[in-house]
N, C-alpha and C positions, 0 to 999 in steps of 0.2 A: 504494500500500500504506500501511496504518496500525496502528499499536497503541496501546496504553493499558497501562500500568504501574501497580499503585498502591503496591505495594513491593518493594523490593530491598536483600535484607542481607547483606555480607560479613561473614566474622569468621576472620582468619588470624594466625600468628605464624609467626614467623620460619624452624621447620621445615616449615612447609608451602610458605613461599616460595621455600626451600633444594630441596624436592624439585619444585617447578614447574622452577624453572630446572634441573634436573638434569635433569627429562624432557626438557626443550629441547636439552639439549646429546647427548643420545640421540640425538633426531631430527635431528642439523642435517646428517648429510650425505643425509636424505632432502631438506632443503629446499632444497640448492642445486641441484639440478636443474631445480624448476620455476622456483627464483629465475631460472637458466640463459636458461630461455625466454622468460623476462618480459623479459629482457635482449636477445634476440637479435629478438625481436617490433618489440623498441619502435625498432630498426632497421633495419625493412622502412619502407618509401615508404607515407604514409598513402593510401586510398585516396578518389578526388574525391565528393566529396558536393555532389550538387545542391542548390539552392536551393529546390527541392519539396521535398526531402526533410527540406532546414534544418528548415523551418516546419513540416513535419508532424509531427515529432519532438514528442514530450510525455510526461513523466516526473513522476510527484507518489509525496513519501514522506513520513509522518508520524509520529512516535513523541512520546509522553507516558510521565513519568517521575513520579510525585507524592511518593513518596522513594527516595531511594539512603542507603546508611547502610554505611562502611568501618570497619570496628573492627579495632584492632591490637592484638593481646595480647604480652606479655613478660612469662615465669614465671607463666605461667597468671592472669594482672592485665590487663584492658583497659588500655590504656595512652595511646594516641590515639585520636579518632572522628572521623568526619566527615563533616556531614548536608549533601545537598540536596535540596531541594524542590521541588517543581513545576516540574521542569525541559521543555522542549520542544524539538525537531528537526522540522523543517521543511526540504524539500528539493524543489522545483520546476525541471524544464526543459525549454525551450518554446520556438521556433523561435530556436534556437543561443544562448539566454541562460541561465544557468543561476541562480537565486534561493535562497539558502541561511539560512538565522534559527535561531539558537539563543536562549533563553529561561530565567529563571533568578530565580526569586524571592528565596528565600532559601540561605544559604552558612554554615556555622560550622565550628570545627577548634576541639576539647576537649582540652586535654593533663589529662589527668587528675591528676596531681602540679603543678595549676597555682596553686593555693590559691585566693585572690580573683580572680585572673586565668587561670583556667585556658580562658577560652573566646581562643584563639591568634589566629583570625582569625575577623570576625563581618561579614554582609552581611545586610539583613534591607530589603526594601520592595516594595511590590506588585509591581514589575517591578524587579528587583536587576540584573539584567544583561541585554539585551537587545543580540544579536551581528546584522547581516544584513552578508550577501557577495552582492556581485552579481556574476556572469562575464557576458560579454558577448563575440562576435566581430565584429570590423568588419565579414562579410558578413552580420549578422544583421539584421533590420528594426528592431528592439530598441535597435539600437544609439546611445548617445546621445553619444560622444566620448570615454567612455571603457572599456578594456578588464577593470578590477578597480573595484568600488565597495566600498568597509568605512567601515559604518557601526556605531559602537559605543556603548550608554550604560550607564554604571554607575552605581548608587546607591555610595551612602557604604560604605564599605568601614573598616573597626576592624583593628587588629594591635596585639597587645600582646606587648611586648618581654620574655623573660625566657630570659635564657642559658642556664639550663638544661635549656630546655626542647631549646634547638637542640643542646647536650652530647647530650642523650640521645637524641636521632633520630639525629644524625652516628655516637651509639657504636651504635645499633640498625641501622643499615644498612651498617655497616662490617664485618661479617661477608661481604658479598658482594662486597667489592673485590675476591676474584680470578676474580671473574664476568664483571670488564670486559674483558676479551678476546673472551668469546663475545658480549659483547652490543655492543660495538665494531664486530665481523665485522657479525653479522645487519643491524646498523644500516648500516653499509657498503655489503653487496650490496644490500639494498633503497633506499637513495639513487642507488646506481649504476644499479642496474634502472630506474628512474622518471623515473632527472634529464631523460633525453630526452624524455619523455612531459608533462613542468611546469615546463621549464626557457622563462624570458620573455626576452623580447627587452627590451636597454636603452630601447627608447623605448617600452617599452608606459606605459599612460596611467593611475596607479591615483588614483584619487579615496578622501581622507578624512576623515572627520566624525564626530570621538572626545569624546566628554565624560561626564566623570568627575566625580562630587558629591562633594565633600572627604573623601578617604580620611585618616583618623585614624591616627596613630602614637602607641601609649602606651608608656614606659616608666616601670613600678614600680618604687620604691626596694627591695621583696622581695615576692617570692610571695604572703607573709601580710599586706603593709602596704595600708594606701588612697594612702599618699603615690605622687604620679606627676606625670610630666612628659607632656605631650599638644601634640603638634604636628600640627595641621590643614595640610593639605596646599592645602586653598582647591580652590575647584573649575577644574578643569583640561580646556582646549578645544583641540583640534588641528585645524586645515584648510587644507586646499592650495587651490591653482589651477595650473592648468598653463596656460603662456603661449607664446606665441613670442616669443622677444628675438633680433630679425634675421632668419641661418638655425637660431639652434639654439632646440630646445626644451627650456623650463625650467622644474622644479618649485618655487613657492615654497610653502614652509609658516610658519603662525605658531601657535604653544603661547601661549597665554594662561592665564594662570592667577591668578584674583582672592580677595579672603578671606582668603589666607593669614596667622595667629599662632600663636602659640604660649602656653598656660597653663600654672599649677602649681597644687597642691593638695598643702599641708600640713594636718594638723591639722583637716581638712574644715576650709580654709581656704583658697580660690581665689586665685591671681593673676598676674595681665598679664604676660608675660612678652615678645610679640612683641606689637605692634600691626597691625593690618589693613595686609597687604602685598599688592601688586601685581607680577607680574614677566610681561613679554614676551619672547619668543624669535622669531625670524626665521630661517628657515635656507633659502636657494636652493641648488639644485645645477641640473647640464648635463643633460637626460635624453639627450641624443645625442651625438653623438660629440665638440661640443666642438673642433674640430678648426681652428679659428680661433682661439682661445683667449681669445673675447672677454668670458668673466667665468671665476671663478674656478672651482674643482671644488669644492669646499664653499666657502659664503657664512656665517657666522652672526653675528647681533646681537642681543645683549643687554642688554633695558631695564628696569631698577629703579628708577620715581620716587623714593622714599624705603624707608626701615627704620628702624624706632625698637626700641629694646630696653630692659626696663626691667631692671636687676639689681639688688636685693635683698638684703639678707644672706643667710636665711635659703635663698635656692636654693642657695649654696654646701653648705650643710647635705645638702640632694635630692642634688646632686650627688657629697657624700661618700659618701650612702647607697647611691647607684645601684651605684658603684663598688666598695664593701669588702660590699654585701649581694649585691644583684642580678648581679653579674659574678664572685660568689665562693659562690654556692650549692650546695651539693652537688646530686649526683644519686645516686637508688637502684641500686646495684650489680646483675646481673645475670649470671650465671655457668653453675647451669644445666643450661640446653637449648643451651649454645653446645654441647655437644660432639656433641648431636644435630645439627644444624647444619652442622657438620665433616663427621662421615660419610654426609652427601650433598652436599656439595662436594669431593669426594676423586676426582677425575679429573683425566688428563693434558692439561694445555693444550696440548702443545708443536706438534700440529696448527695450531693458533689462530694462536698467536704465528709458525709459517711461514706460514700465508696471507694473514696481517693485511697489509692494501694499503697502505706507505708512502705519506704526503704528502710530496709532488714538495716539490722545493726551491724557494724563490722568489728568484728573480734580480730584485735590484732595479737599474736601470740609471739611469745619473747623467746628467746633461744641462746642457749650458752655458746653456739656456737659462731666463731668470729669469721663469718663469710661475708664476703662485700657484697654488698646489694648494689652502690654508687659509686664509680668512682671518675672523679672529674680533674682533667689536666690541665692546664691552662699555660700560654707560652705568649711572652709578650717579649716582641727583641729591641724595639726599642721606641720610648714615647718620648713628647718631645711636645712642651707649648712655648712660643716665642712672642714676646710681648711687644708692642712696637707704638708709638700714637698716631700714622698711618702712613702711605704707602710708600716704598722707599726704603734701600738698605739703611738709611741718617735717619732714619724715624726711627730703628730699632732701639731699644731699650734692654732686653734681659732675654734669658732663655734659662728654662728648667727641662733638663734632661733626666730621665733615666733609662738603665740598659740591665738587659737581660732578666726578665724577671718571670719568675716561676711558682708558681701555686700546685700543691696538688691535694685535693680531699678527698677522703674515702668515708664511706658510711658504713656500718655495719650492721647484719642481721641481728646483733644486740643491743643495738641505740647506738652501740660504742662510733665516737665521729673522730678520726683522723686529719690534721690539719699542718701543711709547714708550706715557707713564703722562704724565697729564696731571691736576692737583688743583689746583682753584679757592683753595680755603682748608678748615684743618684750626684747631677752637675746642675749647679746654679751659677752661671757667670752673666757678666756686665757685658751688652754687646755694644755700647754707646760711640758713636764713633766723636773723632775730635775732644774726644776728654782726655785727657792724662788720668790714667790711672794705671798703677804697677799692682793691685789686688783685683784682677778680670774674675777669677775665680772665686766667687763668696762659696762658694761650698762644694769638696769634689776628694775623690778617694785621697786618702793618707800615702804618700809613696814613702814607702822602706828607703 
C-alpha cells in the first residue's frame, strides 16, 4: 500500500484539546476491554511458523507527507507552529526481516512572540533527517548477526534559547495537569498489553550508526537583540561493535565528537570564545549475564586532548544581558478561554486514581562482595583559559593552564566508591605585553 500527501493543516487551542481529552475519558471504560484482550492474546503460546512460510511472507507500505503544519492558538492569537516537509515512511517485510526508513527534509518551530528569534528550532537540508531500522530474526536468511540495526543521520539542527518562550508553553499546557491520571492509566495498560509482544532478551544484538552534523545552540541576550552566544555542538558519531571477551558478550560503543567551539557576537561583532574541541567517549557494558564478573557492568572513558577558552571582557557584559534580559522576560498573560477549558475538564478522577497500577518497590540488596558495577575514566591533556580585555595579542592579560589530568572512579556492588585525581602541572602566568616584569610566572611546577 501507498499514499501521497501534499498537505496537512492542524489548527487547535486549548479548548478543543480540553474537549478531545474529555471525549477520551468518556470512552475509557469502553477501551479496557479490548485493551483486556490485547493482554490476554499476547499470552497465549505463539504459534510455529515454518521456514516456507518465513520467506514467503512480504509486506510493502509507503506514505508521502510534502507538508504537515501544527498551529497553536491562545486567545484567539497563533501562538506556536510547526512545519514539516517532505516527510516519508517506508515500511518493508520480507522473509522474517523487517526494513523500516523515515525521511525528513526540512523541521522549524515559530514561537511567535519570538522577536529576532522566534524560529525555536530550525532543521533545513536536502535530507535533514534520515531514520532506517532494520528487525531481523536469527531464523531468517537475512540474517547478518544482528537482531536490531539503527541507523540514523541528521543534518545540522539550530535551537534558540529564550525563556520565555518555554514560560509560556509550560503555562499553556499546564491547564491539563489533572489529565495525568487518565493519560498515566491508558499509557499503563497499553505498555502492559505489548510488553510481552516487544519485550528483548538481554543478549539481543543491536547495531548502531548515528551521526549528527553540529547541532547549534543559541542563546540571545533578548528577544529583540542580535547579541548571542552560539555553541556548536561539533559533529557527533556513535558506533558499537559487539565482541566476545571470553564467555561473555560485550557491547562496546564510542561517541566521537569533533569541531566542537563556541562564539559570541556583540555589536555585529564576532568572537572566539571556545577553540576547535575534540572529545571521545568509550563506554562497554556485559550484554549477558556477566556472571563471572570478568569486567565491569558499565565501563566509561573519557578523552579530551585539549580546551582553550578565550574570555574577554566584554562577554561578561552577554552574560549580564543573558541573565537580567533573557531569563527575566515577561510573557503575555492569558486568562480567557481558561475557564472554557475548566468546564470540560470537570470530571471525577477518583476511578483513575483506584486503578492506577503502583510501581512495585525496588529492593536493592547489598553484597560483600567488591565487584565494580561503574567505573569511569576521565583524561583531560590539557585546559587552558586566557584572559584578554579584547581582540589583539596587546589586549592579553593572563593565562591559566593546566596539563595532564586524570580522574578515575569506580563504584562498587557494596556502596564501596573508589576515587583518585591525578594533575601533571597547573601555570598561571602574566601574558601583558610592554610591561617589564621579571615574575611572568605567578604560579607553575617547582623545578629541582
Amino acid at each position: 500500500s501507498s499514499g501521497t500527501f501534499s498537505r496537512l493543516e492542524i489548527s487547535v487551542n486549548r479548548v478543543t484539546v480540553a474537549m478531545l481529552l474529555s471525549t477520551l475519558n468518556n470512552f475509557s471504560e469502553r477501551l479496557e476491554e479490548p485493551l483486556a484482550l490485547l493482554e490476554s492474546s499476547s499470552e497465549m503460546p505463539n504459534a510455529e511458523v515454518s521456514q516456507s512460510e518465513v520467506e514467503s511472507t512480504r509486506d510493502h507500505m509507503e506514505f508521502k507527507l510534502q507538508c504537515f503544519r501544527v498551529v497553536l492558538y491562545k486567545e484567539k492569537q497563533s501562538f506556536v507552529e510547526l512545519n514539516l516537509r517532505n516527510a516519508l515512511f517506508h515500511n518493508e517485510t520480507t522473509q522474517g526481516a523487517q526494513n523500516m526508513t523515515i525521511q525528513l527534509n526540512s523541521l522549524d518551530v515559530i514561537y511567535k512572540d519570538g522577536g529576532l528569534w522566534s524560529k525555536m528550532l530550525y532543521m533545513d537540508d536536502s535530507v535533514g533527517l534520515q531514520l532506517i531500522v532494520k528487525l531481523c530474526n536469527k531464523e531468517s536468511p537475512l540474517y547478518v548477526g544482528y537482531e536490531t540495526d539503527v541507523q540514523l543521520k541528521v543534518a545540522s539542527i539550530q535551537y534558540s534559547f529564550l525563556n520565555k518562550s518555554l514560560v509560556d508553553l509550560a503555562a499553556y499546557f499546564s491547564v491539563f495537569s489533572e489529565m495525568q491520571e487518565v493519560i498515566a492509566l491508558h499509557t499503563s495498560n497499553m505498555v502492559k498489553a505489548t510488553k510481552k509482544n516487544v519485550i528483548k532478551k538481554s543478549e539481543e544484538r543491536t547495531k548502531l550508526d548515528i551521526d549528527i552534523g553540529s547541532p547549534i545552540i543559541i542563546i540571545p541576550s533578548a528577544s529583540k537583540s542580535s547579541d548571542h552566544f552560539s555553541l556548536k555542538l561539533g559533529n557527533i558519531k556513535l558506533n558499537n561493535n559487539i565482541t566476545e571477551f571470553g564467555d561473555e558478550l560485550v557491547d562496546d560503543m564510542v561517541i566521537e565528537v569533533t569541531n566542537l567551539n563556541a562564539t559570541t557576537q556583540q555589536n555585529n561583532i564576532s568572537s572566539q570564545l571556545c577553540h576547535d574541541t575534540s572529545i571521545t567517549i568509550k563506554l562497554t557494558r556485559p550484554l549477558s549475564g556477566n556472571d563471572r564478573q570478568t569486567i565491569p557492568g558499565l565501563k566509561v572513558g573519557i578523552d579530551v586532548p585539549q580546551i582553550t577558552l578565550e574570555l574577554k571582557e566584554k562577554i561578561f557584559d552577554l552574560v549580564n544581558d543573558i541573565l537580567h534580559k533573557n531569563l527575566t522576560e515577561k510573557t503575555t498573560s492569558d486568562i480567557s478561554e481558561l475557564d472554557d477549558v475548566s468546564r470540560y475538564l470537570e470530571f471525577d478522577l477518583t476511578q483513575w486514581k483506584q486503578t492506577r497500577p503502583q510501581s512495585p518497590e525496588v529492593v536493592k540488596l547489598k553484597s560483600d562482595n567488591e565487584r565494580v558495577d561503574v567505573q569511569v575514566s576521565v583524561s583531560l591533556g590539557e585546559f587552558a583559559i586566557q584572559f584578554a580585555t579584547g581582540e589583539g595579542r596587546e589586549h592579553q592579560v593572563g593565562e591559566a593552564r593546566l596539563s595532564k589530568l586524570n580522574l578515575d572512579l569506580a563504584k562498587f556492588s557494596n556502596s564501596k566508591t573508589s576515587l583518585s585525581l591525578s594533575l601533571s602541572e597547573l601555570v598561571l602566568e602574566d601574558m601583558q605585553v610592554n610591561v617589564s616584569n621579571v615574575y611572568r610566572q605567578i604560579m607553575a611546577p617547582r623545578k629541582e
